[in-house]
PyMOL Python script that loads the backbone (N, CA, C, O; Angstrom):
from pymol import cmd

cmd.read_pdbstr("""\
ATOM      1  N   UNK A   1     -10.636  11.374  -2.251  1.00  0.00           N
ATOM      2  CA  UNK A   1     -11.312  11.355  -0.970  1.00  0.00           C
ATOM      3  C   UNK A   1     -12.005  12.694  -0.762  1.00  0.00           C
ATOM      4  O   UNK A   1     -11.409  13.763  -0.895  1.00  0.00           O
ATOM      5  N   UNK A   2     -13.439  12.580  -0.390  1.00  0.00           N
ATOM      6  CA  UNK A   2     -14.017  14.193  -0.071  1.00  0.00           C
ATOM      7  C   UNK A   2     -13.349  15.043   0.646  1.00  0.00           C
ATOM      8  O   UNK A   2     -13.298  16.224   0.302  1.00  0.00           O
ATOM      9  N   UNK A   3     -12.747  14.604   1.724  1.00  0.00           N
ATOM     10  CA  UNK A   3     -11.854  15.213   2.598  1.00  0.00           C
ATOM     11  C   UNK A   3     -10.391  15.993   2.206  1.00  0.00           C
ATOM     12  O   UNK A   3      -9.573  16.485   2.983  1.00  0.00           O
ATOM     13  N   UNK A   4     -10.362  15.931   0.820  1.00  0.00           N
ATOM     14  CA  UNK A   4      -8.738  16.092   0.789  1.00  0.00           C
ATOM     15  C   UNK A   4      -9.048  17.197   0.186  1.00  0.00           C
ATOM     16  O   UNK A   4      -9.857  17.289  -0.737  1.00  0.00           O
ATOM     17  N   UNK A   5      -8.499  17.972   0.615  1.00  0.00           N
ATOM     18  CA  UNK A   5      -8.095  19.955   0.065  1.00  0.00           C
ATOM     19  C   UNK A   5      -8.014  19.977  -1.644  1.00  0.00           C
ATOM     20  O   UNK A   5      -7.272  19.168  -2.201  1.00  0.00           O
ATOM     21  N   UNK A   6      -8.754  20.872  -2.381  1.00  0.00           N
ATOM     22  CA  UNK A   6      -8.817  20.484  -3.281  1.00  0.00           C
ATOM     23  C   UNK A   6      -7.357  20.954  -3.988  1.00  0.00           C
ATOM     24  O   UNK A   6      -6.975  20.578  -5.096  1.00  0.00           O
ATOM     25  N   UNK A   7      -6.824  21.629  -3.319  1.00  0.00           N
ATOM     26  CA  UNK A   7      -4.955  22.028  -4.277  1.00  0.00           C
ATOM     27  C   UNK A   7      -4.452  20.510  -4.110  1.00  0.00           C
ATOM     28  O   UNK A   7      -3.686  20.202  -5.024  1.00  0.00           O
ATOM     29  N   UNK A   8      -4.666  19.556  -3.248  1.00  0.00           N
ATOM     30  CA  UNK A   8      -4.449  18.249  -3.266  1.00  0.00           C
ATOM     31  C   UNK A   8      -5.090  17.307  -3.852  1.00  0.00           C
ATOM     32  O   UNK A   8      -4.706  16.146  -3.710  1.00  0.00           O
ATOM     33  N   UNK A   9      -5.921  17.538  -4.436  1.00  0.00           N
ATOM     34  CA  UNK A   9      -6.908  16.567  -4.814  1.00  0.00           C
ATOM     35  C   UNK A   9      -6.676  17.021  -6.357  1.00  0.00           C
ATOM     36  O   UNK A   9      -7.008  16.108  -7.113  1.00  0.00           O
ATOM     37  N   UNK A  10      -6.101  18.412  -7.179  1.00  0.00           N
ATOM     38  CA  UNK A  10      -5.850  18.265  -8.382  1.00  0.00           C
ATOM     39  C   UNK A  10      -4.339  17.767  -8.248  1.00  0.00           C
ATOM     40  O   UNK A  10      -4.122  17.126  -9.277  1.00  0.00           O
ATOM     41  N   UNK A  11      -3.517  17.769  -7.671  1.00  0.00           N
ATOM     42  CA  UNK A  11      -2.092  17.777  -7.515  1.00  0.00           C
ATOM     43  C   UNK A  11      -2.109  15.828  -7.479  1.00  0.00           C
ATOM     44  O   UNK A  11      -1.247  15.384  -8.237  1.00  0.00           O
ATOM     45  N   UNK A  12      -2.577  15.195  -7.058  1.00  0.00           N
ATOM     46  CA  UNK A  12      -2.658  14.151  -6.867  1.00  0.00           C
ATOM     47  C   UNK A  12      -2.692  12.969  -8.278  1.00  0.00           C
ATOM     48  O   UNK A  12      -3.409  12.953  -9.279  1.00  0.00           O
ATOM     49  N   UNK A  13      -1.295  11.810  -7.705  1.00  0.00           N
ATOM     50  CA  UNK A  13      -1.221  10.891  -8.713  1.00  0.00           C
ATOM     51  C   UNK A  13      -1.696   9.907  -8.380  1.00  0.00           C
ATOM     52  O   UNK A  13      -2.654   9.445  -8.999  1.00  0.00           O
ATOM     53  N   UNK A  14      -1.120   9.241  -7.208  1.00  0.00           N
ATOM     54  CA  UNK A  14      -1.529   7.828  -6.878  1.00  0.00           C
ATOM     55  C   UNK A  14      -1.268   7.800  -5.635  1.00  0.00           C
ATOM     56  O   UNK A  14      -0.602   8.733  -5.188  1.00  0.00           O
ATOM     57  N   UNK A  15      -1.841   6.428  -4.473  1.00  0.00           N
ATOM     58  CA  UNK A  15      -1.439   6.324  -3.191  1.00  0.00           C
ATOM     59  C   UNK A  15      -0.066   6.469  -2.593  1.00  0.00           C
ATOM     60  O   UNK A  15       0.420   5.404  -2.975  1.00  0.00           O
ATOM     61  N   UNK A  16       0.434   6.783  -2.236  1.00  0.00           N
ATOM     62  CA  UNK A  16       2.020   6.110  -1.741  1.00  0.00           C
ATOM     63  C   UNK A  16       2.188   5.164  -1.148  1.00  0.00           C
ATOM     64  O   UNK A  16       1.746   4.998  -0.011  1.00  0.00           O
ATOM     65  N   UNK A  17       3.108   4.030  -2.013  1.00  0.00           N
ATOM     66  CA  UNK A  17       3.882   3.272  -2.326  1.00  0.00           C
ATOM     67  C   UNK A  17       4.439   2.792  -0.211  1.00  0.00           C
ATOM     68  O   UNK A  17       4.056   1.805   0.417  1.00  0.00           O
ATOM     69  N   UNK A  18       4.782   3.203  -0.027  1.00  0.00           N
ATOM     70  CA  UNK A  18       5.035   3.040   1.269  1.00  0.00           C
ATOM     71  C   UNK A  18       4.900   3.739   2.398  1.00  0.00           C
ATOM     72  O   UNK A  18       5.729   3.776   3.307  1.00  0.00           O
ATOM     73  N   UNK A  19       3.522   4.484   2.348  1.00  0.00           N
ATOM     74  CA  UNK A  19       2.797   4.021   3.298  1.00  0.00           C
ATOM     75  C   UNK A  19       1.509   3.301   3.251  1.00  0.00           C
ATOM     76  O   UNK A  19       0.408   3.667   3.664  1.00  0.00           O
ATOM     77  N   UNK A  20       1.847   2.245   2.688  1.00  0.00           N
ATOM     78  CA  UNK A  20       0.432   1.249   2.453  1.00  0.00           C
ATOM     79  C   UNK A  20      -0.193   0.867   3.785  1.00  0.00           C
ATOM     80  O   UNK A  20      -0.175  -0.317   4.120  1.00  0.00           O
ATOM     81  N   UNK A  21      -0.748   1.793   4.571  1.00  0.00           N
ATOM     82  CA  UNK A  21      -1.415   1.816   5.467  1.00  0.00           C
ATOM     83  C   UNK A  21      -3.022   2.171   5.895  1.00  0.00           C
ATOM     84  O   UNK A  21      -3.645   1.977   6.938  1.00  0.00           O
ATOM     85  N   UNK A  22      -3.454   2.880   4.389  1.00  0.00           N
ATOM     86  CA  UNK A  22      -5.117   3.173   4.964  1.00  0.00           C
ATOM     87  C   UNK A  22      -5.253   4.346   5.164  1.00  0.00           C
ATOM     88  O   UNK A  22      -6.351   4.889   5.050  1.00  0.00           O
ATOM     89  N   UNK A  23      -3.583   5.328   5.689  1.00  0.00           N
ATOM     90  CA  UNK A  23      -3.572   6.820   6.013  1.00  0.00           C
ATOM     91  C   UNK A  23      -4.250   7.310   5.166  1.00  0.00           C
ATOM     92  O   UNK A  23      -5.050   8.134   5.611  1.00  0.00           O
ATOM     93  N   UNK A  24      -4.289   7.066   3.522  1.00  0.00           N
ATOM     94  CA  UNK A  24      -4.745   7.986   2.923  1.00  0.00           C
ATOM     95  C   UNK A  24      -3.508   8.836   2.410  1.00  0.00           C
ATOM     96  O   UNK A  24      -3.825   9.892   1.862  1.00  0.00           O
ATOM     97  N   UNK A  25      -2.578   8.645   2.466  1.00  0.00           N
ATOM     98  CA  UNK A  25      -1.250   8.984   2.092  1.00  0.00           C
ATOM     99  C   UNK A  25      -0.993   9.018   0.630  1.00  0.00           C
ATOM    100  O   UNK A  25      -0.730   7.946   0.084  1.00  0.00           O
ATOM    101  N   UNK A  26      -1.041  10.285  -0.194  1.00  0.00           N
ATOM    102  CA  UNK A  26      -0.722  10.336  -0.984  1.00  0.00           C
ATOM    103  C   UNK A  26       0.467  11.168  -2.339  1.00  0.00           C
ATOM    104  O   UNK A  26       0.631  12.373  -2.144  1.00  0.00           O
ATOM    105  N   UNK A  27       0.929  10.801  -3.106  1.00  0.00           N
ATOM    106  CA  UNK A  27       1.989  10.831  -3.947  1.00  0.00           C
ATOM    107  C   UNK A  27       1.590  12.537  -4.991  1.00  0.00           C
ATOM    108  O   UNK A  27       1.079  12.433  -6.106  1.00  0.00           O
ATOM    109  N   UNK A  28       1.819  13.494  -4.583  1.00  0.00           N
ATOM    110  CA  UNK A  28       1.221  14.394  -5.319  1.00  0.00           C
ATOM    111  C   UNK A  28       2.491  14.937  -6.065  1.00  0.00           C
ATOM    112  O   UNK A  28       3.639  14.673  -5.708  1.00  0.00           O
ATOM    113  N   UNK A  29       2.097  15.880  -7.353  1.00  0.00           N
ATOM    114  CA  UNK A  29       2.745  16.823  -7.827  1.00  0.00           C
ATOM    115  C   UNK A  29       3.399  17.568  -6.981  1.00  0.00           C
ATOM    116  O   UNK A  29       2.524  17.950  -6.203  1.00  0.00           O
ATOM    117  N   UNK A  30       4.821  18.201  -6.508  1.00  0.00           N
ATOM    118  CA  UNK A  30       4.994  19.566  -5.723  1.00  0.00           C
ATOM    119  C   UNK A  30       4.479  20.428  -6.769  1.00  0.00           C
ATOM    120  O   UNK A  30       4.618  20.433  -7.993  1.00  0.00           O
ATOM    121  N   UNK A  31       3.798  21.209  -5.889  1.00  0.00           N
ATOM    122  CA  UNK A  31       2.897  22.816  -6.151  1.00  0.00           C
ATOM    123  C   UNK A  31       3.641  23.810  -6.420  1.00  0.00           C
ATOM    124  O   UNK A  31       3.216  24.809  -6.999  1.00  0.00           O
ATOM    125  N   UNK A  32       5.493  23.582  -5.826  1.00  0.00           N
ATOM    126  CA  UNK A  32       6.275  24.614  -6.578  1.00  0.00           C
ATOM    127  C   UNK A  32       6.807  24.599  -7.924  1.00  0.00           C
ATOM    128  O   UNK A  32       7.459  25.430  -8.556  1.00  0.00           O
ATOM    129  N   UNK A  33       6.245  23.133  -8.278  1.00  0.00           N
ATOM    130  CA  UNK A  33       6.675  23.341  -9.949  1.00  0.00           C
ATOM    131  C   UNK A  33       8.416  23.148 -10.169  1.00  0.00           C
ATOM    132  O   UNK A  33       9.292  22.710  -9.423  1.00  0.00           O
ATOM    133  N   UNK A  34       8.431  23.618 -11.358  1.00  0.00           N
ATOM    134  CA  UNK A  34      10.273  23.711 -11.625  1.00  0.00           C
ATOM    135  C   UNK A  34      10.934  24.699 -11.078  1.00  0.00           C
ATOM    136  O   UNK A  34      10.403  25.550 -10.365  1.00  0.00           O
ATOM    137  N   UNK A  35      12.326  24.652 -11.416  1.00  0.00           N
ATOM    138  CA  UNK A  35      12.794  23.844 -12.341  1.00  0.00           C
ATOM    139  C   UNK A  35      13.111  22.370 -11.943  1.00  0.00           C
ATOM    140  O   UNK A  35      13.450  21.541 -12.786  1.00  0.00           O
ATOM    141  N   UNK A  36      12.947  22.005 -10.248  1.00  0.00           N
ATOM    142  CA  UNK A  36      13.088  20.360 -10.098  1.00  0.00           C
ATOM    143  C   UNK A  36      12.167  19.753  -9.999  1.00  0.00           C
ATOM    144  O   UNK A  36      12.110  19.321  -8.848  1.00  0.00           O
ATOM    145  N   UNK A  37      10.967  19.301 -10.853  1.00  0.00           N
ATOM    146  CA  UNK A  37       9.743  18.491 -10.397  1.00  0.00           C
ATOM    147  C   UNK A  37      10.107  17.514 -10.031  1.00  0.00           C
ATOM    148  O   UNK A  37      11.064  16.818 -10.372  1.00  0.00           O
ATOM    149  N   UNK A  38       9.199  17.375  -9.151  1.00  0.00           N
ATOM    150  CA  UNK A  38       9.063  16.027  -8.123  1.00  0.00           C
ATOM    151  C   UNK A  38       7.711  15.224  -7.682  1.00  0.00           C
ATOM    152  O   UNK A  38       6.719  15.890  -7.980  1.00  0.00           O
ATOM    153  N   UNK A  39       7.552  14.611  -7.373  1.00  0.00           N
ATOM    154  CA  UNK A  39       6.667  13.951  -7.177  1.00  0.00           C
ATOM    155  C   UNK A  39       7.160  13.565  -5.026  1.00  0.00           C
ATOM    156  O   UNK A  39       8.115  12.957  -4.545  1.00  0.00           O
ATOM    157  N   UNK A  40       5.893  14.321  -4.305  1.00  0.00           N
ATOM    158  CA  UNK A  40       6.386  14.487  -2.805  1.00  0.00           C
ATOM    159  C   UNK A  40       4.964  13.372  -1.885  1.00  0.00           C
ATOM    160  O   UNK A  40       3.837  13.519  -2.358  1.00  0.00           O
ATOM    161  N   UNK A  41       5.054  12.719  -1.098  1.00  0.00           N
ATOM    162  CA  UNK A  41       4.025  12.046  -0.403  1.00  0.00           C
ATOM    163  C   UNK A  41       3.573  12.791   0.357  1.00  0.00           C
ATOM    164  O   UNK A  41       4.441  13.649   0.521  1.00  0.00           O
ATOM    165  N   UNK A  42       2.230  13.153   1.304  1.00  0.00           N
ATOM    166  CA  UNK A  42       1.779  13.678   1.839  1.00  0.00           C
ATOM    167  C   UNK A  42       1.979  13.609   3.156  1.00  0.00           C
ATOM    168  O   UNK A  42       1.782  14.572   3.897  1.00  0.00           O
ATOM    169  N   UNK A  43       2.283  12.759   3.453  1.00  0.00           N
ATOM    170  CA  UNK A  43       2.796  12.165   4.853  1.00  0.00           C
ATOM    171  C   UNK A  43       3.911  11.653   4.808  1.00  0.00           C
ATOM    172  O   UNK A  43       4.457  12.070   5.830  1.00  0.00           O
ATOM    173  N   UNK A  44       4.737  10.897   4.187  1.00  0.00           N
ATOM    174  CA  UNK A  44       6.291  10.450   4.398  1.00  0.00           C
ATOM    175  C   UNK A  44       7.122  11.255   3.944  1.00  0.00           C
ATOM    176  O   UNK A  44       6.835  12.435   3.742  1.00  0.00           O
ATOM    177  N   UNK A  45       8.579  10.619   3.651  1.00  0.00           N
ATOM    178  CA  UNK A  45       9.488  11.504   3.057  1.00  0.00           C
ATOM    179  C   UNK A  45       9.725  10.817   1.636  1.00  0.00           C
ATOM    180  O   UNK A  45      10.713  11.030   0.933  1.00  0.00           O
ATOM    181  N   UNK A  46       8.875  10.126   1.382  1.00  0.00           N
ATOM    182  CA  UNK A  46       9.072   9.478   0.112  1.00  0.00           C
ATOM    183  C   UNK A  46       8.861  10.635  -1.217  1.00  0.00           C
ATOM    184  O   UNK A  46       7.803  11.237  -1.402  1.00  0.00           O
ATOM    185  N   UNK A  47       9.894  10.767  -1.932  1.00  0.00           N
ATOM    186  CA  UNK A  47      10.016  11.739  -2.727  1.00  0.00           C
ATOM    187  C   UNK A  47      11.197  10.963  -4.220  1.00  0.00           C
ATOM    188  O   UNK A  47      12.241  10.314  -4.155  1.00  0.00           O
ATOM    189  N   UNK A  48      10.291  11.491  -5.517  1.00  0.00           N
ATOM    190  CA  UNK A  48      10.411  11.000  -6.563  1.00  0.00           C
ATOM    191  C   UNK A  48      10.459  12.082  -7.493  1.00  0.00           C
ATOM    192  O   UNK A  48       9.517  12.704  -7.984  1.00  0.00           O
ATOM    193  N   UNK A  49      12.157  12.275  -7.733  1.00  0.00           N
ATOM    194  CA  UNK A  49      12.863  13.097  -8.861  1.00  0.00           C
ATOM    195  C   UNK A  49      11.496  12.805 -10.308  1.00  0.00           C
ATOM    196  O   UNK A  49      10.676  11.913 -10.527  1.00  0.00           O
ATOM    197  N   UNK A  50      11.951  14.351 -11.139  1.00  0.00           N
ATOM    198  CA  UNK A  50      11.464  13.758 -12.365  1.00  0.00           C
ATOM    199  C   UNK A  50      13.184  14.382 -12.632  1.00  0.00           C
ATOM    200  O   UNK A  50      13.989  14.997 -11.932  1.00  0.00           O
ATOM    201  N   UNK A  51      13.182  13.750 -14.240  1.00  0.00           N
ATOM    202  CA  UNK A  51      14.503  13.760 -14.982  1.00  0.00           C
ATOM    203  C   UNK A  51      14.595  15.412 -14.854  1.00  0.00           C
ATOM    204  O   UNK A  51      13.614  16.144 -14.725  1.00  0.00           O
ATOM    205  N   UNK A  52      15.896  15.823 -14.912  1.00  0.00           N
ATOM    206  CA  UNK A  52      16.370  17.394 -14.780  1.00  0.00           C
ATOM    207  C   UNK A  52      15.909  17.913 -16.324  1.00  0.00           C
ATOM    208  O   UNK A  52      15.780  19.115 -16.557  1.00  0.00           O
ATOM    209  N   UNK A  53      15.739  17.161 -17.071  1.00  0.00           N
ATOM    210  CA  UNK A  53      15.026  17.468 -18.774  1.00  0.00           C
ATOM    211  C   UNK A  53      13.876  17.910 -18.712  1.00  0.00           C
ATOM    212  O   UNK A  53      13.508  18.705 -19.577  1.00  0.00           O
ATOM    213  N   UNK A  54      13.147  17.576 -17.843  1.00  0.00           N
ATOM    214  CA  UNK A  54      12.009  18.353 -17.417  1.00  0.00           C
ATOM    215  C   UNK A  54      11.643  19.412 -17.665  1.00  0.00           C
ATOM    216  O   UNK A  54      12.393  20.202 -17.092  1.00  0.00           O
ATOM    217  N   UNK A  55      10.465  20.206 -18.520  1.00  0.00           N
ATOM    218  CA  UNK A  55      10.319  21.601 -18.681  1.00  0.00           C
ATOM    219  C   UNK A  55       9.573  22.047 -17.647  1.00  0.00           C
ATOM    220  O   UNK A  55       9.928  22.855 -16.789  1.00  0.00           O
ATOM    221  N   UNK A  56       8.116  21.283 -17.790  1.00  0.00           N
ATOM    222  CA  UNK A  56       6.935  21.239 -17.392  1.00  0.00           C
ATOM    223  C   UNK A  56       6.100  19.898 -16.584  1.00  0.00           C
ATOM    224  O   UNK A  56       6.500  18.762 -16.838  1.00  0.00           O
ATOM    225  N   UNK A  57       5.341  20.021 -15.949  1.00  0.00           N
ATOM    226  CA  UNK A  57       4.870  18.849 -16.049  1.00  0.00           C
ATOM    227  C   UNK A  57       3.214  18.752 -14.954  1.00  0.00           C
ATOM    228  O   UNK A  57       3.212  19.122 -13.779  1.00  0.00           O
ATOM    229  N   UNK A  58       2.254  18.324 -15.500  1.00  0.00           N
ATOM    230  CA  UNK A  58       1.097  18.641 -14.761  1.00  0.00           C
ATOM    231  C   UNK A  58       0.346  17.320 -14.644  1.00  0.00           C
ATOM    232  O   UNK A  58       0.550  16.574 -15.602  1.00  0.00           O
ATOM    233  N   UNK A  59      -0.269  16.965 -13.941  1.00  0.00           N
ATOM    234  CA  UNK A  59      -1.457  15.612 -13.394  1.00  0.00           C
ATOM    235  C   UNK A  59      -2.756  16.240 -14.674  1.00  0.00           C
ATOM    236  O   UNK A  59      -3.387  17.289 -14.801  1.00  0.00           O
ATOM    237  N   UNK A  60      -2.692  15.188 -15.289  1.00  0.00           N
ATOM    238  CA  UNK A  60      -3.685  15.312 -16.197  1.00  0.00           C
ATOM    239  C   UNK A  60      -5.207  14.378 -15.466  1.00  0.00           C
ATOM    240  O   UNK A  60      -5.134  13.747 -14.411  1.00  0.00           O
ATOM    241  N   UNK A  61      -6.378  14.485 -16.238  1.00  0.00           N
ATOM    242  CA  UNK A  61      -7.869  13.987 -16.039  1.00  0.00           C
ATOM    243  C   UNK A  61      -7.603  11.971 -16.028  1.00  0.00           C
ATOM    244  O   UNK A  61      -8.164  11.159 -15.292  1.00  0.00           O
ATOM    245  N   UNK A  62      -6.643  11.726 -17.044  1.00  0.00           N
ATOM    246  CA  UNK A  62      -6.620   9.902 -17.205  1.00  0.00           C
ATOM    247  C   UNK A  62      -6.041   9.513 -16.302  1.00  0.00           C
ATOM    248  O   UNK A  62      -5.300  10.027 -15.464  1.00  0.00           O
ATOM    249  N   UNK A  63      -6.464   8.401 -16.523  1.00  0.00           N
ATOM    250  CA  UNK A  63      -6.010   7.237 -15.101  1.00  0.00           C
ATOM    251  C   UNK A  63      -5.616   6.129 -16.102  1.00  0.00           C
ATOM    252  O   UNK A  63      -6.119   6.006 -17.218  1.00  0.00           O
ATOM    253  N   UNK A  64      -4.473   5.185 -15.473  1.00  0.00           N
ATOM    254  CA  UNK A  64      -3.824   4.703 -15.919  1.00  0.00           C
ATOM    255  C   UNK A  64      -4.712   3.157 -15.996  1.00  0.00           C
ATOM    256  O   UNK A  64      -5.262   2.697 -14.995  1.00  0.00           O
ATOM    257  N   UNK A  65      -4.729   2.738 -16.814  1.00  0.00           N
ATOM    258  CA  UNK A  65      -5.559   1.658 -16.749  1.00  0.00           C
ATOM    259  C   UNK A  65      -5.128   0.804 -15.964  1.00  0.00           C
ATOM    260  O   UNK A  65      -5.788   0.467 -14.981  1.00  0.00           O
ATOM    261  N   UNK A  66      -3.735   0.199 -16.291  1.00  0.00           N
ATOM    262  CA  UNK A  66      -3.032  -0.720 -15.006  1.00  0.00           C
ATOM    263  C   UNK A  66      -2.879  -0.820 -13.808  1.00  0.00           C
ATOM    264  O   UNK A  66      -2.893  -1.911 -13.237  1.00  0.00           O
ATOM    265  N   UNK A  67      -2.649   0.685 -13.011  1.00  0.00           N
ATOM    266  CA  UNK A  67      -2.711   0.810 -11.867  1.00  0.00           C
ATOM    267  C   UNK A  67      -3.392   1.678 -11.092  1.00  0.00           C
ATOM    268  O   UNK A  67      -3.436   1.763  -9.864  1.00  0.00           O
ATOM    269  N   UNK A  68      -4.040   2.461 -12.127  1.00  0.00           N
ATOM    270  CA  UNK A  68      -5.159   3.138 -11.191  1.00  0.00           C
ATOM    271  C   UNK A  68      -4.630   4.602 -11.091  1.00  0.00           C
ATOM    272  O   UNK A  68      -5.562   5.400 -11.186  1.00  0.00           O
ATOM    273  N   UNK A  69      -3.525   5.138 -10.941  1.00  0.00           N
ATOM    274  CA  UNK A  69      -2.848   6.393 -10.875  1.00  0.00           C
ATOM    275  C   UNK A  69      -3.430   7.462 -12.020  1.00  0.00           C
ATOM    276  O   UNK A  69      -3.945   7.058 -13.063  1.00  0.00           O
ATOM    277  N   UNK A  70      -3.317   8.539 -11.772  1.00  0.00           N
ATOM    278  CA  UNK A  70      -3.766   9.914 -12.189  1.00  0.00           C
ATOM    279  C   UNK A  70      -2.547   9.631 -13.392  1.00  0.00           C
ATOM    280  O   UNK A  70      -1.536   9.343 -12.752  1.00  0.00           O
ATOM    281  N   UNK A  71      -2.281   9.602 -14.648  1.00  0.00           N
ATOM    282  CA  UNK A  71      -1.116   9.939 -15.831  1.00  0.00           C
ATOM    283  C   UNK A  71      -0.748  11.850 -15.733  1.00  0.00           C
ATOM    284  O   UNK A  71      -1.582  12.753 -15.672  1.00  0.00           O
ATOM    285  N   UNK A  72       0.693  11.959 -15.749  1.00  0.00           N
ATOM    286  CA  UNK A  72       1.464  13.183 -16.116  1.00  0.00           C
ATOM    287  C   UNK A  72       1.652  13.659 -17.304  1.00  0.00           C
ATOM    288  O   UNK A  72       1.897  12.858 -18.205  1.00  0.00           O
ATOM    289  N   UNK A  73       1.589  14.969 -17.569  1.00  0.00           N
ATOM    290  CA  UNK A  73       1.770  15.419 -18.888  1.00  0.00           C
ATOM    291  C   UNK A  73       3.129  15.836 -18.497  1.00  0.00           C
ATOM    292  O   UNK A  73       3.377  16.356 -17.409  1.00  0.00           O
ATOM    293  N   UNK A  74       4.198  15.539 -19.618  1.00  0.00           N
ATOM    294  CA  UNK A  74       5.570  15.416 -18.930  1.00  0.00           C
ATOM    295  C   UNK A  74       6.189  16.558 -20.600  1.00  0.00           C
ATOM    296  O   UNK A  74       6.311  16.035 -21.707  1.00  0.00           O
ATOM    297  N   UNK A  75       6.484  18.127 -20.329  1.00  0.00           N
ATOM    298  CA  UNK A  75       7.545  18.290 -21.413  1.00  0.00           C
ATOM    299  C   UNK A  75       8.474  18.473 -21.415  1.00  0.00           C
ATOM    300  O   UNK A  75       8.691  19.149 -20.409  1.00  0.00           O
ATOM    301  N   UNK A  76       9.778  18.237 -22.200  1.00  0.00           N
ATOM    302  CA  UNK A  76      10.729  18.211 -21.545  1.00  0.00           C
ATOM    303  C   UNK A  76      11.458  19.053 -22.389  1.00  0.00           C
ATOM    304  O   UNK A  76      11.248  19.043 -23.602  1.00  0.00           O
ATOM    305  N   UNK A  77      12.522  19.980 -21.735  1.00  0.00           N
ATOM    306  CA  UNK A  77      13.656  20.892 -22.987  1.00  0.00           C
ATOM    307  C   UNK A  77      13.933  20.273 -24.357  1.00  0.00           C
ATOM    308  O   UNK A  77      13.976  19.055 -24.533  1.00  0.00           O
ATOM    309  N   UNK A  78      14.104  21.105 -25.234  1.00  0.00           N
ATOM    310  CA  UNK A  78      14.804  20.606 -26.171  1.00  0.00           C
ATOM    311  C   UNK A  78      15.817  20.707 -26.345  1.00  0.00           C
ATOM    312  O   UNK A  78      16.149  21.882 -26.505  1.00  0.00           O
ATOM    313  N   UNK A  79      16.772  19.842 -26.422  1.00  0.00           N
ATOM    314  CA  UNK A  79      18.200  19.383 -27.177  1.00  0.00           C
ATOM    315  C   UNK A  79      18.204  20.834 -27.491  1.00  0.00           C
ATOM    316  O   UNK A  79      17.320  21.609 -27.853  1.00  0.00           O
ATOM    317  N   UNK A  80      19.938  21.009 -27.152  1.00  0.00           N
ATOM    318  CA  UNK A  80      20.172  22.844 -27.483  1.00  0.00           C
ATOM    319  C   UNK A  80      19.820  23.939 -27.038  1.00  0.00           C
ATOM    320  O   UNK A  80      20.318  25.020 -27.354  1.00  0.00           O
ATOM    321  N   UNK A  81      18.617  23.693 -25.993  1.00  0.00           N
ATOM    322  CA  UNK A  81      17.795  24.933 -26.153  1.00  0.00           C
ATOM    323  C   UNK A  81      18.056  25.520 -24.638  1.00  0.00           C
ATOM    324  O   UNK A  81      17.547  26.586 -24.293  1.00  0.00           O
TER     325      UNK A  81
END
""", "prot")
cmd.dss("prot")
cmd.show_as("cartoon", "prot")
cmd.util.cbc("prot")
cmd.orient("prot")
């Protein structure tokens, strides 16, 4: 949306899930990063753990063919490390 701040507009995956309302409500990256990524809505409290294996993880340029969502580049610790 032109309107949306652009730290939101790269941070951004897909609409949120419940508030299917038109708000414009959306499912972004948190901007604080790790070590708990999450995935936070812009308007609700709808909030989506990533696995604690998690290293890294950033909103990449593709879109998911199926549903339309921004795809994550997801790395995760290694075993041992």
């Amino acid at each position: 949306h032109p309107r949306v701040h652009p730290v939101v507009a790269a941070l951004a995956v897909c609409p949120c899930p419940e508030c299917d309302d038109g708000s414009g409500a959306t499912l972004v990256l948190e901007p604080t990063g790790g070590p708990a990524w999450k995935l936070v809505c812009t308007r609700c409290t709808l909030l989506v753990k990533l696995p604690e294996t998690t290293h890294k993880a950033a909103v990449t340029r593709d879109v998911c063919a199926a549903c339309g969502a921004q795809c994550l580049a997801v790395e995760y610790h290694k075993a041992g490390g």
